[in-house]
C-alpha positions in Angstrom: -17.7 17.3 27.0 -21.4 18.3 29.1 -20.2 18.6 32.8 -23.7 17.5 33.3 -23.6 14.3 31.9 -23.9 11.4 34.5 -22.4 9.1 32.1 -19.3 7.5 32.5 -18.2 6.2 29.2 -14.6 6.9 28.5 -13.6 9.1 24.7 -13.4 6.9 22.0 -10.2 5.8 21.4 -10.0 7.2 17.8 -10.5 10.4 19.4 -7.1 10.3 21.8 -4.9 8.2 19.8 -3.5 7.1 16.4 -4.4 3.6 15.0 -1.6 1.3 16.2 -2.1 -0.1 12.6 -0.6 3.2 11.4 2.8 1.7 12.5 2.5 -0.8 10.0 2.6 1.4 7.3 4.9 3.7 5.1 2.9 6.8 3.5 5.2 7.9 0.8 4.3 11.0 -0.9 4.3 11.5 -4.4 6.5 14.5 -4.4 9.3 12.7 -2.3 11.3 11.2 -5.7 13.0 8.7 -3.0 12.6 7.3 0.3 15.5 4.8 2.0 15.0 2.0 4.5 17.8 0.1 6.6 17.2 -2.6 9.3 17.6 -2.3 12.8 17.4 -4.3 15.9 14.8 -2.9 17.9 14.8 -3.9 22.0 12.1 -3.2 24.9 14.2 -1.9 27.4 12.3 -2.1 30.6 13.8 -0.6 33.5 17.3 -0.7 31.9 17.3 -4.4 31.4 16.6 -5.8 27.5 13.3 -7.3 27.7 12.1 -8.0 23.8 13.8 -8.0 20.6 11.9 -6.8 17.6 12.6 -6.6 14.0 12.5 -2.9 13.2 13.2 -0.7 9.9 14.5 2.4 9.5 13.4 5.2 7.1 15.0 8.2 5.7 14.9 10.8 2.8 17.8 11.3 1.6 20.1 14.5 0.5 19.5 14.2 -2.3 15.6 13.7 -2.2 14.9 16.2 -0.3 13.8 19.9 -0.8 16.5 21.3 1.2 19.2 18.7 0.4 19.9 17.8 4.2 18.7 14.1 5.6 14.8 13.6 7.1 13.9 11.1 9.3 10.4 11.0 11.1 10.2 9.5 14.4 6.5 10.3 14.2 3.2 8.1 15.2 3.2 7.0 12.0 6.6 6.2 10.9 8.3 4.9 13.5 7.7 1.0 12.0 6.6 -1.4 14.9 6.9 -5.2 14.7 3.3 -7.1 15.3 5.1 -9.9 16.9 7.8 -9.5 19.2 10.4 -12.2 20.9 11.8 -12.9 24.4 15.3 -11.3 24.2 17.2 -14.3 25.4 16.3 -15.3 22.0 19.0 -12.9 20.6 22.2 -14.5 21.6 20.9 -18.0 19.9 23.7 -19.1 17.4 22.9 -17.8 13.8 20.6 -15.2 15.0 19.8 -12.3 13.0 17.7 -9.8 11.2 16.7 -10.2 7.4 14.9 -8.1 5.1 12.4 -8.6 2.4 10.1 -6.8 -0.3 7.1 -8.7 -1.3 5.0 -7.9 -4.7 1.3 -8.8 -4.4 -0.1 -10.6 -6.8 -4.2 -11.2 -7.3 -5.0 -15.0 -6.8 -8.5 -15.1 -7.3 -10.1 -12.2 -8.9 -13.8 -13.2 -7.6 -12.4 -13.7 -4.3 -10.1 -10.8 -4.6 -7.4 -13.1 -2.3 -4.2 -12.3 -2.6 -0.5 -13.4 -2.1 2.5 -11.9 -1.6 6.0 -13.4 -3.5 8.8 -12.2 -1.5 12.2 -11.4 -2.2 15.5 -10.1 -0.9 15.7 -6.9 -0.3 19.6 -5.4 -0.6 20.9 -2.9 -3.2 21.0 -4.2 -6.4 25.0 -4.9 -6.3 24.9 -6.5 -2.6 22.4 -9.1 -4.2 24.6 -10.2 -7.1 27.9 -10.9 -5.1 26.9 -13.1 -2.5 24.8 -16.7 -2.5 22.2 -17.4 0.2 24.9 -18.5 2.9 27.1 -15.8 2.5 24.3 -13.3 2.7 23.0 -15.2 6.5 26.3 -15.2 7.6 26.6 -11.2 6.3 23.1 -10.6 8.6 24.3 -12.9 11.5 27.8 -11.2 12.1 25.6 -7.5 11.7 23.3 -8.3 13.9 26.1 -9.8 16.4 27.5 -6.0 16.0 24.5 -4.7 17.1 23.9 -6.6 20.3 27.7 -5.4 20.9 26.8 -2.0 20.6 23.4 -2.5 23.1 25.6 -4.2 25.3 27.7 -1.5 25.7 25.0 1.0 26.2 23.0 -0.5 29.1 26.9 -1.5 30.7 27.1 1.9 31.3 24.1 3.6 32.3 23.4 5.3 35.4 20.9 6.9 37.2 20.4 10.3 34.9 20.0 8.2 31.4 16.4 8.7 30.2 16.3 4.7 29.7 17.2 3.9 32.8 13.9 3.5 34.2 10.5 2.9 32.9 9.8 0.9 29.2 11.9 2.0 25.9 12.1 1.4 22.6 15.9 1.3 21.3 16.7 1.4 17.8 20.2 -0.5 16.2 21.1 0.1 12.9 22.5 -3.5 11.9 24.0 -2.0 8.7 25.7 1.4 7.4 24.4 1.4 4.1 21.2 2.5 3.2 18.9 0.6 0.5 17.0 2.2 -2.2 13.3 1.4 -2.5 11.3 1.3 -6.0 9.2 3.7 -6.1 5.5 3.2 -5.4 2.8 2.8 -8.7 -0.2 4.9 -8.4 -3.6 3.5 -7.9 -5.7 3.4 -10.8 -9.1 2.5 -9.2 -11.0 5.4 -7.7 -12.4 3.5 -5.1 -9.1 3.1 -3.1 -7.1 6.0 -2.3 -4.5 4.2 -0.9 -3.2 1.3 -2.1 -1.3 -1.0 -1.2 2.3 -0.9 -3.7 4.0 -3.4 -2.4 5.1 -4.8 1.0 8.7 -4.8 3.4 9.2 -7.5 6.1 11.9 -7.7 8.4 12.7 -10.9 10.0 14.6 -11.5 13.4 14.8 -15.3 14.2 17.4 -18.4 14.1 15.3 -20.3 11.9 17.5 -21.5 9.2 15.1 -20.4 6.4 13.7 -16.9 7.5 11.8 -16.1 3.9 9.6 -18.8 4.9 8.5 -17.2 8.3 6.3 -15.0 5.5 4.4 -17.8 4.9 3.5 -19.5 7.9 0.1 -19.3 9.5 -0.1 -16.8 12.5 -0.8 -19.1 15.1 2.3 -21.0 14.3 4.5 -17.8 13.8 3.3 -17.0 17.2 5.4 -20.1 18.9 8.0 -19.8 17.2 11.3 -17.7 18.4 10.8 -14.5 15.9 10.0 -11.3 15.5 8.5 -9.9 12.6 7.8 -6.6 11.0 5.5 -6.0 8.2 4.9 -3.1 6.2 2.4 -1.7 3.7 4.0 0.6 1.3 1.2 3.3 0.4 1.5 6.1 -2.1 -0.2 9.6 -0.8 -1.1 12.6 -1.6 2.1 15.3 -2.3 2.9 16.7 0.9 3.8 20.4 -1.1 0.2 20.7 -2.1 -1.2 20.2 1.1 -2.9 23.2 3.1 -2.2 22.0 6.0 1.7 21.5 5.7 3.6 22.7 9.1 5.7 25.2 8.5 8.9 22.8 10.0 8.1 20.6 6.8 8.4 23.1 4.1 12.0 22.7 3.5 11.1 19.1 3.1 9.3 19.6 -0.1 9.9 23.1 -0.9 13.1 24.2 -2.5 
């Protein structure tokens, strides 16, 4: 910056931060042969009460994925996965509460248009989905997610003073399941035009609604008054991370055996 300049106009925020959009996305590389997601109850912790409940995801490479055969996990700008609408937390400890996940394949409705829609579907390891019907599967998220406001609960009963959450705003992430699901791999572009496309789409869904697929659906403005949270997530393939010049030297056992 001129120390001469009388001007007063503050940076340009692309030039001091990352585009909150960015935590709406998942880049996969093409080298990384698989990435894993599980849900988690997020919560705004401010000053070590529970303020907001998000729907959150978390994402992993695992062992067996991974250059170095040990387990990644990016807490980064852009890959810790942020919900664009968020819910009071009282809403948590409604009866049947809970956190639901989804992948959604876009399909082209119009091709003049080039409108789009999204069909939606479960998303659970392929032998969770084949042993359990609809109810058994909301009752299976309901009593996880219970075990996760549990576990919070325990945490802020015993903070004190020296806990780094204690004061100021937080994000704090709850696994709401051991297990880890298996995503499909992303499809490569084949238009030129666009880098990076869009594969497909997650969505996780916090809320008591009775029929949480169909919070997908529902125009913004309604979503917005209702009592849910809701995370969506573009899957985009990228470049391979080995190739790149600029790879840190932290990440090279990442990619590099």
């Amino acid at each position: 910056n001129n120390n001469n300049d009388d001007t007063n106009e503050p940076p340009s925020p692309q030039s001091q931060f990352a585009n909150p959009s960015s935590t709406a996305e998942l880049w996969w590389p093409s080298d990384i042969q698989q990435l894993q997601i599980r849900p988690t109850l997020d919560v705004m912790i401010k000053s070590g009460m529970a303020a907001y409940v998000l729907a959150g995801m978390e994402v992993r490479v695992p062992p067996d994925a991974s250059g170095d055969g040990k387990e990644w996990k990016n807490y980064g700008m852009n890959s810790q996965l942020l919900a664009d609408q968020w819910t009071s937390f009282n809403i948590a400890v409604e009866e049947d509460f809970r956190i639901e996940s989804f992948l959604g394949h876009v399909k082209i409705v119009d091709t003049v248009q080039e409108s789009l829609s999204v069909e939606w579907r479960p998303l659970t390891n392929e032998e969770e989905g084949a042993t359990c019907d609809d109810e058994g599967k909301i009752a299976a998220a309901t009593t996880q997610t219970m075990n996760a406001l549990q576990t919070l609960g325990e945490l802020l009963a015993n903070l004190d003073d020296a806990s780094p959450i204690a004061d100021g705003m937080h994000i704090v992430s709850i696994p709401v399941q051991e297990t880890w699901i298996n995503l499909p791999p992303p499809m490569r572009n084949q238009k030129e035009d666009e880098p990076n496309p869009i594969s497909y789409q997650l969505a996780c869904v916090a809320t008591s609604e009775s029929n949480a697929k169909e919070m997908l659906s529902l125009d913004e403005e309604l979503l917005s008054l209702s009592a849910t949270s809701l995370l969506r997530v573009n899957v985009l393939l990228v470049s391979p991370g080995s190739e790149s010049e600029y790879l840190p030297e932290v990440y090279k056992p990442l990619y590099i055996k």
